[in-house]
VOBA-1610 file (N, C-alpha, C; in pm, whole numbers, padded with zeros to 5 digits, always signed):
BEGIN
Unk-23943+06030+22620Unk-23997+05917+22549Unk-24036+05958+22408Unk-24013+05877+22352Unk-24072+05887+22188Unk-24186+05846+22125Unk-24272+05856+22141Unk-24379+05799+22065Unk-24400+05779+21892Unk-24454+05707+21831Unk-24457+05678+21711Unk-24621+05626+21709Unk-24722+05725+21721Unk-24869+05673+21720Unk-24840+05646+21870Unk-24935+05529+21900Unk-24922+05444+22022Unk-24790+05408+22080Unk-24713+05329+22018Unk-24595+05275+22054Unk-24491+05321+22110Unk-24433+05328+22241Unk-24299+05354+22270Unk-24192+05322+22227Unk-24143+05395+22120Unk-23999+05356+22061Unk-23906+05429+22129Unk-23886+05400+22259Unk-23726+05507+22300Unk-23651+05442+22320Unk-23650+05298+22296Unk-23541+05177+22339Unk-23479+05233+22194Unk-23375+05215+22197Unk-23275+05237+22094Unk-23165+05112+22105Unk-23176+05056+21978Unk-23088+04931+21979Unk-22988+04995+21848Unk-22896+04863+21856Unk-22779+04906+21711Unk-22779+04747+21641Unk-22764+04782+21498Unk-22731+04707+21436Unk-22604+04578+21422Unk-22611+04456+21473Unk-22502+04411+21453Unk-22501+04304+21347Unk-22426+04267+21289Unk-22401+04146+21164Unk-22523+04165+21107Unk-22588+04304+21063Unk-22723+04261+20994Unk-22869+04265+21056Unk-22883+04222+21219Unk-22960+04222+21252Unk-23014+04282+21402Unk-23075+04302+21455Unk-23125+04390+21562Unk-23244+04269+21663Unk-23176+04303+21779Unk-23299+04219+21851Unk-23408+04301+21900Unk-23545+04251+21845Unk-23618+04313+21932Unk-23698+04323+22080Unk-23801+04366+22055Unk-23799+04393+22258Unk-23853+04224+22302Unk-23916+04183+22211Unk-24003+04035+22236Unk-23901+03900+22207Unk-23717+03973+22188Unk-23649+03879+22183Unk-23660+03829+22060Unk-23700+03815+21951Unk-23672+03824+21817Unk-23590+03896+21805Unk-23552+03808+21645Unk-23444+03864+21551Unk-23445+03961+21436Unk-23462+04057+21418Unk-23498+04131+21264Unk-23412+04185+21184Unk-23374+04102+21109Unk-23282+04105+21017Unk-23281+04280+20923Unk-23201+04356+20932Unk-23220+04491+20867Unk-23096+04462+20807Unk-23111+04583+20676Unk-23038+04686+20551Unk-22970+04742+20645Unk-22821+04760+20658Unk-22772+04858+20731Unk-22748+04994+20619Unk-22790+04987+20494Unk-22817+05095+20387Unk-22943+05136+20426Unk-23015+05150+20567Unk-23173+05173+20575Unk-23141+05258+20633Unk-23049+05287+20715Unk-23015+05363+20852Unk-22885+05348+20905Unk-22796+05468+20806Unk-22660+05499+20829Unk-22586+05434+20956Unk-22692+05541+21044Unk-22621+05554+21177Unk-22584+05432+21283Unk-22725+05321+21223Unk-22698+05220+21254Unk-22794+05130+21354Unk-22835+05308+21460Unk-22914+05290+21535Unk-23076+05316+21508Unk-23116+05204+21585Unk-23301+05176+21565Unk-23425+05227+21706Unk-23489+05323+21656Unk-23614+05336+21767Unk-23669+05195+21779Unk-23674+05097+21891Unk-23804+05034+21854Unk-23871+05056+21969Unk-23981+04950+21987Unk-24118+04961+22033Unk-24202+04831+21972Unk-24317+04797+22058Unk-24380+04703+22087Unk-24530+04701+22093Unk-24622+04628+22037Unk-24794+04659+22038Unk-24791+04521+22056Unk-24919+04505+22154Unk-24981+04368+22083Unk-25100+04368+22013Unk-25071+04244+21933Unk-25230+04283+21863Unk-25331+04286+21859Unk-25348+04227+21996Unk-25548+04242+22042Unk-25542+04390+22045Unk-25433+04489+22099Unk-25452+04641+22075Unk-25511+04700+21923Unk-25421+04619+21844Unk-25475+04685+21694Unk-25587+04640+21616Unk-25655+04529+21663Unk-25771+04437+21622Unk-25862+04462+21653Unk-25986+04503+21573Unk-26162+04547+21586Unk-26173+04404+21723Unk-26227+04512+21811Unk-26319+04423+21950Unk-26397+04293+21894Unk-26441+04267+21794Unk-26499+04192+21748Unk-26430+04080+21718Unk-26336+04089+21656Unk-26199+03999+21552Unk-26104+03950+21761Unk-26112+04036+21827Unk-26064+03945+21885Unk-26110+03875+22030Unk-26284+03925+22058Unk-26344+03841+22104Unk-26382+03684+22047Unk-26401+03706+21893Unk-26381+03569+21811Unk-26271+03465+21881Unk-26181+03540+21863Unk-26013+03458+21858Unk-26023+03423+22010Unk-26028+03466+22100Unk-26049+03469+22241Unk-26157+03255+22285Unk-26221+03320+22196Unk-26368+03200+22255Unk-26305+03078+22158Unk-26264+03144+22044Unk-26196+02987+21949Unk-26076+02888+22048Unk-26013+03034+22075Unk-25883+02986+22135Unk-25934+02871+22342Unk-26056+02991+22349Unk-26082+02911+22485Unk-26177+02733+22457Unk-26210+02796+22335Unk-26284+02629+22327Unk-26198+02526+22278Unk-26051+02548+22235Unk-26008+02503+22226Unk-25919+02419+22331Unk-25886+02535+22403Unk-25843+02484+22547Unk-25907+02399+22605Unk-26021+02442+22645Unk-26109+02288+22747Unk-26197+02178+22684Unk-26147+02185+22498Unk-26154+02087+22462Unk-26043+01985+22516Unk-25896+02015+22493Unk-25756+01939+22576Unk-25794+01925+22706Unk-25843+02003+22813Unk-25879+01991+22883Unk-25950+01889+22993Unk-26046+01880+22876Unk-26180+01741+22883Unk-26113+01632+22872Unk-26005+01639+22775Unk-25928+01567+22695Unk-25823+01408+22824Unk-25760+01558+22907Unk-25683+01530+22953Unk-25779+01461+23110Unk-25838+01534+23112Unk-25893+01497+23226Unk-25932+01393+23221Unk-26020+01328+23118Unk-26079+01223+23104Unk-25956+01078+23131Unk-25810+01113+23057Unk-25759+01031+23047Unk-25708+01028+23155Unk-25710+01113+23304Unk-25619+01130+23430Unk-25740+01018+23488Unk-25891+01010+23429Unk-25987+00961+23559Unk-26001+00813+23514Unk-25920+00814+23367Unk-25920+00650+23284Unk-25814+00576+23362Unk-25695+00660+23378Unk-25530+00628+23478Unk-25597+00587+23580Unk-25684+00666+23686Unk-25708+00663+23772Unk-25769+00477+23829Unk-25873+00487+23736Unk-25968+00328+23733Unk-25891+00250+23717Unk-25811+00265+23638Unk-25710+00156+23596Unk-25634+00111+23765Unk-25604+00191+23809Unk-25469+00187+23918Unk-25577+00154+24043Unk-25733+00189+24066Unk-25815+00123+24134Unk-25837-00024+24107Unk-25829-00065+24033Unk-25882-00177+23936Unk-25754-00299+24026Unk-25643-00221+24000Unk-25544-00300+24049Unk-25492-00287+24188Unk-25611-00241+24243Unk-25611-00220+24474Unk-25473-00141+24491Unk-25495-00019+24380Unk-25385+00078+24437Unk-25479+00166+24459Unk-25443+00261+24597Unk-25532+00391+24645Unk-25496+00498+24566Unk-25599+00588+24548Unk-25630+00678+24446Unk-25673+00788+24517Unk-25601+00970+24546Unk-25676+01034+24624Unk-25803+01086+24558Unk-25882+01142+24557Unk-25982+01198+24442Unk-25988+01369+24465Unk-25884+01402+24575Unk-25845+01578+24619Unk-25788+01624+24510Unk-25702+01523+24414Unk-25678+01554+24343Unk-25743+01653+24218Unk-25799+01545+24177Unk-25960+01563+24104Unk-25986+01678+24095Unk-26086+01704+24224Unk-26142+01809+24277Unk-26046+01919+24272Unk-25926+01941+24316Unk-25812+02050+24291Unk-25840+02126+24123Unk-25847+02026+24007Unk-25882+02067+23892Unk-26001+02112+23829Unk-26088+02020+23895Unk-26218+02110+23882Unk-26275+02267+23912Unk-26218+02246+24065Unk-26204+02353+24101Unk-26136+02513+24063Unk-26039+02473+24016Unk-25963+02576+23929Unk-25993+02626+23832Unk-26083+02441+23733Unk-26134+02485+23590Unk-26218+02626+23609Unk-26306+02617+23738Unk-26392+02710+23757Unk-26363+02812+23798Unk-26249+02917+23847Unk-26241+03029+23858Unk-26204+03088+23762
//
């Protein structure tokens, strides 16, 4: 294996028409004047690895309050569907419901 710092670069890809796929399935367009041979070490990080604990507990709680803001969102409008379709003497299970709540919470 090859290391480069952290990263495992022993996948070795080659250059075709210009560009190289990488491991995350992207495209990266290269100079084939960068590297004769043609062929590329790569390798893969993510970036909560390279990000101060701080910077991505932030991003973490933004990203989760964001979520069960949609969440609230959605729910609200499944229990608005719901009244509606009571309203009009159609049966409604409420296991449903509860299935999501329940989940919200683990």
């Amino acid at each position: 294996m090859i290391f480069v710092g952290l990263v495992d670069t022993s996948t070795i890809v080659e250059i075709k028409e210009g560009v190289i796929k990488g491991l995350t399935k992207r495209t990266l367009k290269v100079d084939s004047l960068v590297n004769p041979t043609g062929k590329f070490h790569i390798g893969m990080k993510r970036a909560y690895e390279l990000w101060p604990s701080d910077l991505v507990s932030r991003i973490k709680e933004e990203r989760k309050k964001e979520m069960e803001k949609d969440f609230r969102n959605t729910q609200a409008l499944l229990y608005r569907q719901m009244t509606e379709l009571e309203a009009n003497n159609v049966r409604v299970s409420f296991s449903f419901f509860f299935f999501f709540d329940f989940m919200w919470m683990i």
